[in-house]
C-alpha positions in Angstrom: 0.0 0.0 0.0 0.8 3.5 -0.9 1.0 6.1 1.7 -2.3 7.3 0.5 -4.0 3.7 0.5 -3.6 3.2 -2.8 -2.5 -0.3 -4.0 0.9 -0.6 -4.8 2.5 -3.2 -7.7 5.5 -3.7 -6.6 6.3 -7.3 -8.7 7.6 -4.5 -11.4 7.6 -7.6 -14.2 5.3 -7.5 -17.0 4.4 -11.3 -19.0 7.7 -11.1 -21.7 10.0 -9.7 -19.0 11.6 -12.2 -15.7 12.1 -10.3 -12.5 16.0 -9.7 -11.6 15.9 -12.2 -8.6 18.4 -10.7 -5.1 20.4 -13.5 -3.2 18.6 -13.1 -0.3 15.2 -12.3 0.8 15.0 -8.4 2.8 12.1 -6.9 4.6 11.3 -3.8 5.1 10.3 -2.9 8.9 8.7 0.7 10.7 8.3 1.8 13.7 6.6 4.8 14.9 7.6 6.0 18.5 6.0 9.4 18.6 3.4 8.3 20.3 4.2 5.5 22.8 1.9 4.0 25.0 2.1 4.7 28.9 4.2 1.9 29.6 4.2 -0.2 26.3 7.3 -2.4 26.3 9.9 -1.0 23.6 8.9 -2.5 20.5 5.2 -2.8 20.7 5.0 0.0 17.3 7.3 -1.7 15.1 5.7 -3.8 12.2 6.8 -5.6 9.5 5.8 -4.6 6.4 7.2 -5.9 3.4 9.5 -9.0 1.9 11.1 -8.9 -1.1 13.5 -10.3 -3.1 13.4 -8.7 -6.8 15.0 -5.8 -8.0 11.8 -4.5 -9.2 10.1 -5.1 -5.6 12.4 -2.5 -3.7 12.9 -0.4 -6.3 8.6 0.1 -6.1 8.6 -0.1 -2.2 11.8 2.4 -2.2 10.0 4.9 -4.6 6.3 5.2 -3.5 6.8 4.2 0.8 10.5 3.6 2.3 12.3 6.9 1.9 13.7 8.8 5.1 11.9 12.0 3.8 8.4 10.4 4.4 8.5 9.5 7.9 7.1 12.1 10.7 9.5 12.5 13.6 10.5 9.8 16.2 9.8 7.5 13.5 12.5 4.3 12.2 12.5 2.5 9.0 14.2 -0.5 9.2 15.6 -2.8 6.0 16.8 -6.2 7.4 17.8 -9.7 6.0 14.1 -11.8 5.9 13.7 -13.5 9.5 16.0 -11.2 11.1 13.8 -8.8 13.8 15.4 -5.3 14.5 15.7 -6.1 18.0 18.6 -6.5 19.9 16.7 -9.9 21.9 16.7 -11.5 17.9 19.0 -14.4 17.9 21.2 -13.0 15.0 21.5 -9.6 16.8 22.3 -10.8 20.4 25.7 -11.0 19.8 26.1 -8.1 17.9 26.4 -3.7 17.3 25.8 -1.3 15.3 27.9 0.9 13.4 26.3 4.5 13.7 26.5 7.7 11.7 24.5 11.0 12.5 23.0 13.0 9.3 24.0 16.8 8.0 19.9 17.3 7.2 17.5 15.5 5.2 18.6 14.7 1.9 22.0 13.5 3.7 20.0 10.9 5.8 18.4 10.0 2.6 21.2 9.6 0.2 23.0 7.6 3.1 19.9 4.7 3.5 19.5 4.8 -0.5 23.0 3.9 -0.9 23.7 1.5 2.4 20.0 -1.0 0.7 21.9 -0.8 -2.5 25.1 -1.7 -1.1 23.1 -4.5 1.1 20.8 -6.0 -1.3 23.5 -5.7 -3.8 25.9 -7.6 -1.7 28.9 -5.2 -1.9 29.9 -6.2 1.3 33.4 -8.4 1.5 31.4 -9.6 5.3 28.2 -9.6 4.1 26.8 -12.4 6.2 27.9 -10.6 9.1 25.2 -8.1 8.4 21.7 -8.3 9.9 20.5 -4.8 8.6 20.4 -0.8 8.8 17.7 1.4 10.2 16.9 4.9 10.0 15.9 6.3 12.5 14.3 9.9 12.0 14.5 12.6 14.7 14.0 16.4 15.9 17.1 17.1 17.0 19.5 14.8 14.3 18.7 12.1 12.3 20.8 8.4 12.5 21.6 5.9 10.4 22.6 2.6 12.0 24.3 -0.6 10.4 23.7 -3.7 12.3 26.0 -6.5 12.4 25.8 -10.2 14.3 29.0 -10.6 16.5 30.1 -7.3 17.9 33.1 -9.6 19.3 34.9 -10.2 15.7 36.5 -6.9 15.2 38.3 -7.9 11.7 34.5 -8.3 10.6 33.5 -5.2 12.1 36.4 -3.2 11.0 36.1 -4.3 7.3 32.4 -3.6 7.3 32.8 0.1 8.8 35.4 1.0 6.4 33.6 -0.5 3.3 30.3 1.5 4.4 32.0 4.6 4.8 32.8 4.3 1.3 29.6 3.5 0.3 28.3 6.4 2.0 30.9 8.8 1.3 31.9 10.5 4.2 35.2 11.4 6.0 33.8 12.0 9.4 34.9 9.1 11.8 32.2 6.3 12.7 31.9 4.2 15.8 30.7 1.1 16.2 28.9 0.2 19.5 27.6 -3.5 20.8 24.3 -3.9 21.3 25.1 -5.1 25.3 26.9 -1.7 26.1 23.7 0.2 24.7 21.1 -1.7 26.3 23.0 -0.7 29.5 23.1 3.0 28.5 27.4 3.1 28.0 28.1 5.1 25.3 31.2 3.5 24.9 32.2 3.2 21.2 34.2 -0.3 20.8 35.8 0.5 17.2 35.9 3.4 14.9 36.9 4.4 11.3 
């Protein structure tokens, strides 16, 4: 579904023409935490909302839903590998971090997600398994973009992924990659950094 209700075909193939078929499966997640319930368990908001695996399919999703620019504030898109959850408690994310990056604006924030899905559905990644997925995460004050990984622990892993993504993204400001077990305790601490 379109942001205005309207019905979305994202298969992108007509009869004479194949779709281009990804090596994995990826779903797109959102979560909307502008309006929390008194009490409601971290969480509760996000929803899954679409699995693909075409080219066609995220490049329909990506053009009429899953851009930074059309979320309200306090509000996450998330793009992860299919049966992955974007929560720390999944079994593939456990283990693991997040490298982080904080956006100069709007169009910044959404040239650094459009690049970091094509870099992850197009397997540009030397440690691609390593990856579980990347939100953003929209905010008043500055918005984030966050690449998750699986085990925080290897640090060739996580160093090769940070530097390869700064590539991707294009930016010279340094990086720091946090685990998942120093955030949910609120240190701040980064653990590596390109």
């Amino acid at each position: 579904m379109s942001s205005d209700g309207a019905a979305v075909d994202v298969s992108g193939a007509t009869a004479e023409q194949a779709p281009h078929r990804l090596d994995k499966k990826w779903t797109f997640w959102f979560d909307n935490q502008s309006k929390p319930k008194q009490g409601a368990a971290w969480g509760n908001n996000l929803r899954e909302a679409y699995t693909f695996d075409t080219v066609e399919e995220f490049w329909c999703l990506y053009d009429h839903v899953f851009k930074p620019s059309k979320l309200t504030g306090n509000a996450d898109f998330h793009l992860f590998k299919s049966g992955i959850e974007p929560k720390w408690e999944d079994p593939q994310c456990a283990n693991g971090g997040k490298w982080s990056i904080a956006s100069r604006g709007k169009a910044g924030l959404e040239n650094m997600w459009l690049e970091t899905l094509m870099a992850l559905i197009g397997e540009q990644f030397d440690d691609a398994d390593e990856i579980c997925g990347v939100v953003a995460s929209v905010r008043p004050r500055q918005d984030k973009l966050s690449l998750w990984t699986k085990n925080a622990a290897n640090e060739a892993a996580q160093m090769s992924i940070g530097r390869k993504w700064k590539e991707i993204i294009d930016v010279t400001d340094k990086i720091t990659y946090n685990f998942h077990d120093d955030s949910k305790s609120r240190t701040t601490k980064g653990r590596y950094s390109v």
